[in-house]
N, C-alpha and C positions, 0 to 999 in steps of 0.2 A: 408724705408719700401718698396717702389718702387723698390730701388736697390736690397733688398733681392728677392723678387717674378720674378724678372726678371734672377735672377743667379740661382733659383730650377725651375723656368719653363723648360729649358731645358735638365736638369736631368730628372724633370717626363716624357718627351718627350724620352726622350733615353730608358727608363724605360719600358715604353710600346710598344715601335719599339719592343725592344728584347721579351717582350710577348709573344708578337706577330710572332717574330719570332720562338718563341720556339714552340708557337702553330702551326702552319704550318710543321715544323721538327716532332712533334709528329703526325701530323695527318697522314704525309708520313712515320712513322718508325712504328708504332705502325700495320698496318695491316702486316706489313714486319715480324716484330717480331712475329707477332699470326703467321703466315707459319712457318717459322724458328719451332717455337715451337712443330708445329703438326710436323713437320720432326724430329725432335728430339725424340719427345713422341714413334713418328709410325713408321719412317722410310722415308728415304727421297721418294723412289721409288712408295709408297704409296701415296704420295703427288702427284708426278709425276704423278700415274697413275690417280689420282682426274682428275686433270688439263686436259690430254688428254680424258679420257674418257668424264666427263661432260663436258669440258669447249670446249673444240679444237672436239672432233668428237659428242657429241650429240649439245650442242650450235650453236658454229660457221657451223659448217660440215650438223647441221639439219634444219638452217634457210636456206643456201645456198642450201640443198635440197629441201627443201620445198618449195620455190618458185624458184626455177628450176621444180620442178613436176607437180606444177602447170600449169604453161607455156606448159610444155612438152606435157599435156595430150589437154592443148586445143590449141596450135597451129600446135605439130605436129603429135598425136593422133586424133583430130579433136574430142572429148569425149563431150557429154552434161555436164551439173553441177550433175545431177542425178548419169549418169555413175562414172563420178569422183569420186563421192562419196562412191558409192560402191567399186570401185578400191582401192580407200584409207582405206577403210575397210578389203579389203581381204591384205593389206602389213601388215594391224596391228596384224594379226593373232599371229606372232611370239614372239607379245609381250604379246596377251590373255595367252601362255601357258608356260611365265617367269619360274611358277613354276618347269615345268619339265628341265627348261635351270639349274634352283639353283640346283636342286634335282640331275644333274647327277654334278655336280659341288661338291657338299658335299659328294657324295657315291663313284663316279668313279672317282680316281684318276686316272692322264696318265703320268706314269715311276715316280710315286713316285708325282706329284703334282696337287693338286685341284685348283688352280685359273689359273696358268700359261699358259699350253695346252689351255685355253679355251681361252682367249686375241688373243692368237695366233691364232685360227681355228676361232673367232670373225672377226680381221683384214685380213686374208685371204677371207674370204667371203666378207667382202666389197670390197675391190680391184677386184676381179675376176667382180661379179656385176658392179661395176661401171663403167670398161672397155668394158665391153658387151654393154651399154648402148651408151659408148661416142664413140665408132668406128664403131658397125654396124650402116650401113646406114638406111637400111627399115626395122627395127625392126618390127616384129608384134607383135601386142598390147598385148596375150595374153606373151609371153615371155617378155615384157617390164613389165607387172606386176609381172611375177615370177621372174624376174632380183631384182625390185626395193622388191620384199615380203622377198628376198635371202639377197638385204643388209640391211633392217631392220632387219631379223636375226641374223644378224653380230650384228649390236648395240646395239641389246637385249639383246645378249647375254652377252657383253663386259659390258653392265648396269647390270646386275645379278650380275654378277663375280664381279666387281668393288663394287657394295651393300654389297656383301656377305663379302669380305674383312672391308669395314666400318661397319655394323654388329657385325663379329667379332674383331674389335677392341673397337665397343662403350661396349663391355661387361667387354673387359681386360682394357678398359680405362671408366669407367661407367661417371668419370664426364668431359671427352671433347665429350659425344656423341653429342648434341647440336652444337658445335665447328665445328664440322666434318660435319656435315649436314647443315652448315651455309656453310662450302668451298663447299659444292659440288653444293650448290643452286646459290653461287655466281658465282663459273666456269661457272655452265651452264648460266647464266643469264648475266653474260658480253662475253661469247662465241656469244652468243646469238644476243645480242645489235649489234656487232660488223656483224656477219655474214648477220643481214637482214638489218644493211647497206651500205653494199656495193653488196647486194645481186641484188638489180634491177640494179648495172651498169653491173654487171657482166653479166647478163640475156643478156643486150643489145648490150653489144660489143661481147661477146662468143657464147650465145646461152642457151641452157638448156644442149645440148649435152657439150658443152665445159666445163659447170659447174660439170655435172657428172666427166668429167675428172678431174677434181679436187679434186673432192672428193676422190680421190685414193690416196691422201697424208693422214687425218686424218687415215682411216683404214690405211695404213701404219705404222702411231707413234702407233697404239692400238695395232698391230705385234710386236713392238718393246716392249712397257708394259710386252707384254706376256715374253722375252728376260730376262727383267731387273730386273723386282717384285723379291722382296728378300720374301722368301718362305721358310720353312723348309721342307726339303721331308719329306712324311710319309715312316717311314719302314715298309718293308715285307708284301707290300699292297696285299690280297688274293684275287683275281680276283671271284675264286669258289664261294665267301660267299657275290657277288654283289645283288644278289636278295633277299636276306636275309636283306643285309643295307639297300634296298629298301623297304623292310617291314616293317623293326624297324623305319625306317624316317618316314614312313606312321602313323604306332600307337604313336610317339613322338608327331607328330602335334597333331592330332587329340586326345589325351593327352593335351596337352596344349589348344586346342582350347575349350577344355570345361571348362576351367575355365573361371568362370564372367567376371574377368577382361580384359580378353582376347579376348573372343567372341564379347561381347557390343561393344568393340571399333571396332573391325572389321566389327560388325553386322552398327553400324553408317559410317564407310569409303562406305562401299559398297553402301548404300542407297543413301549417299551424291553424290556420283561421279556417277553412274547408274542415278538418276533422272534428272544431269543436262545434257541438249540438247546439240548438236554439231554440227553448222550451217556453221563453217569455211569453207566446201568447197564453198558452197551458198554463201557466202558471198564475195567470193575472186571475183569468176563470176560476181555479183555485183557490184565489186567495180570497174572492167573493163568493163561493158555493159555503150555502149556508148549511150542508150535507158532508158532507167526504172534506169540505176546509173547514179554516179562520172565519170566513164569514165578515171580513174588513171591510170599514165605513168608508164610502171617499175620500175621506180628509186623510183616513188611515195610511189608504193605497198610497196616497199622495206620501206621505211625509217616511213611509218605508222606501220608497224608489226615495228620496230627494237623499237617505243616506251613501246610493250608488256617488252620485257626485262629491261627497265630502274625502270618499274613497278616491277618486280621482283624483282629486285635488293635492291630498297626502303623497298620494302618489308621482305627482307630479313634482311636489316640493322636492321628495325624497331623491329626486331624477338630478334636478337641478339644482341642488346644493351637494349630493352627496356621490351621483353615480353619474355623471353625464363625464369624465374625462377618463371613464374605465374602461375597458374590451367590452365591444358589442358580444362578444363570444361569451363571455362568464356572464354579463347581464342576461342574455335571452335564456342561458343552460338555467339557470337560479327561475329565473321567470315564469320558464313554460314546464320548471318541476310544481312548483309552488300555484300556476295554472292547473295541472291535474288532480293534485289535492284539493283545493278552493271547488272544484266540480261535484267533492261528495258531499259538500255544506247541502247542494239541492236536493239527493238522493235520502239523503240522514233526514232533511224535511220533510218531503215525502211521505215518506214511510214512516213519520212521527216518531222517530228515535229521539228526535229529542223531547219527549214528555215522558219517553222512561229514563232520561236522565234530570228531568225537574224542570229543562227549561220551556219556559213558556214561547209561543209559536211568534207573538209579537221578536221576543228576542231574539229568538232563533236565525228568522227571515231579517232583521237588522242586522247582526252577526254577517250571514252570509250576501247579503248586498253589498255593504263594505266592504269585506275579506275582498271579495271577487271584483271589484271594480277597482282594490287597492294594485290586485296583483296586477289585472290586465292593464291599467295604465302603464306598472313597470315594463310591463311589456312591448306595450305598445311606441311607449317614447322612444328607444334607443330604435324603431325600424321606421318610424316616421323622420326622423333624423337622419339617417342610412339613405331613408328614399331619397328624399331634398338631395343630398351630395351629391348621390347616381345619376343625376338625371340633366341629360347633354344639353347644351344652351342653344335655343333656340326653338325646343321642341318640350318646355318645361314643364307646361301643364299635361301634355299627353301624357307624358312618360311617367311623370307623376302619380297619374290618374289612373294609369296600367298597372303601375306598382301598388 
């Protein structure tokens, strides 16, 4: 009897090695295969242009911005927190009036194509910006704002056109739209990870300015997007009857926008996103006042933002394996509760509550960067999803972009 248990011990042993290792080979082939398949479904170029526009130029390319701008404004702009803040206000202009970026995107075609030219005139403008930025020496302030409002234009726009493309295809492909808005969360969300960590070495050995210069690579691959997007021309596009499509786009929304189902959820996105506060620039300041904060190194700043993205990513998974075939209604309810509480993580910082409960300020700020970029992806995925399906064929990127 001993002798039999001692000759199948080692077969159930072999047994679950290969499990095991099966499970491991699946866990690595399986997200392989899900890309494979959107390239299949869409088109490889499609894929392509996900990856660079979300992943490589607003991820990686918008964290290493961002705390490059940061820097920038308060060590070689010499900027209050206040100012800053307004300055970061007037670059985001470009992204308040998306719509108009979708809108000439869907009516004016340029030599026959609607996404292409616009990649293109996207990644041009980042390039020209960036360079301005990372070679003149004594920039003045007012020009370092319309440089950096010029390359937020760029990735506005290249995010318009890039949506508009996903848009139209969650219509012609109704059930990968979820799929598709899972890859572009992910691009951007391990873009992301990756750019705010190595974002404070970069700051420290380069500069702000030397990081701008870098930034002239991602606008570049979005130049190349513009190149590569497989597109069908439109024929016998009529210039004469552009104010007229600009008409008809106008009565199509606002068409659509009057139906219940349509309005409500739009009338809820607005309220949701308008109500919650935006304290990031105060807070950066913060986190380097070596008085009233932390007093955190670059590399620090860096590597505590790069846990927002690991949050999103979670978040993301959690969408797409576990909640993406439930009621948008219970998702948002759960969402935007777990939203208002994740808000007092920054209050409790603040006011250093948490050093009279032991925890240290490092963890505290890790803690509430996660929590909060965990919750707001749940959030966010099932209305980016919602949007795509709303949005009437032929006016995809506007409407998109409105929403």
């Amino acid at each position: 009897m001993g002798e039999e248990m001692n000759l199948e011990a080692p077969g159930e042993a072999k047994e679950e090695n290969e499990s095991q290792k099966g499970r491991c080979c699946e866990c690595f082939w399986t997200p392989i295969d899900w890309i494979k398949m959107l390239a299949t479904e869409m088109h490889w170029t499609f894929v392509f242009g996900v990856v660079v526009v979300y992943g490589i130029s607003q991820g990686l390319g918008g964290a290493l911005v961002r705390i490059g701008t940061e820097y920038y404004m308060k060590d070689v702009q010499k900027v209050q927190p206040s100012e800053s803040q307004v300055y970061s206000g007037i670059t985001l202009i470009p992204w308040i009036v998306k719509p108009l970026w979708g809108l000439l995107t869907d009516v004016l075609p340029i030599y026959g194509y609607r996404r292409r030219p616009y990649f293109i005139l996207a990644g041009f403008l980042g390039v020209t910006s960036m360079l301005v930025l990372s070679l003149h020496q004594n920039l003045h302030l007012v020009l370092a704002v319309l440089s950096l409002t010029a390359a937020s234009a760029g990735i506005a726009i290249a995010d318009v056109t890039i949506d508009a493309c996903v848009a139209h295809n969650s219509i012609s492909h109704p059930s990968l739209a979820s799929d598709m808005q899972s890859l572009c969360s992910l691009c951007a969300a391990i873009g992301a990870l990756v750019g705010y960590s190595i974002s404070g070495i970069f700051v420290h050995l380069i500069g702000p300015k030397g990081v701008y210069g870098l930034m002239t690579i991602p606008s570049g691959l979005v130049f190349l997007v513009g190149i590569l997007l497989n597109e069908p021309q439109v024929p016998d596009c009529n210039y004469k009857q552009v104010n007229q499509k600009f008409l008809d786009a106008g009565k199509a929304m606002w068409t659509t926008l009057k139906f219940p189902h349509v309005w409500r959820p739009c009338l809820y996105m607005y309220l949701s996103f308008a109500l919650s506060l935006n304290i990031h620039e105060g807070l950066f300041y913060w986190y380097t006042d070596s008085k009233a904060g932390p007093a955190f190194s670059q590399e620090t700043v860096g590597y505590i933002l790069s846990v927002g993205p690991v949050g999103s990513i979670l978040g993301t998974i959690l969408y797409q394996n576990s909640l993406k075939d439930c009621p948008f209604r219970d998702i948002l309810f759960w969402a935007q509760l777990l939203s208002g509480l994740s808000g007092m993580l920054d209050l409790m910082l603040v006011l250093r509550l948490n050093l009279a409960f032991g925890i240290p300020d490092f963890v505290a700020i890790v803690i509430d960067e996660g929590v909060s970029r965990l919750v707001g992806q749940m959030k966010r995925m099932p209305l980016l999803v919602l949007s795509s399906r709303l949005c009437p064929r032929g006016i995809e990127g506007t409407f998109f972009a409105l929403l």
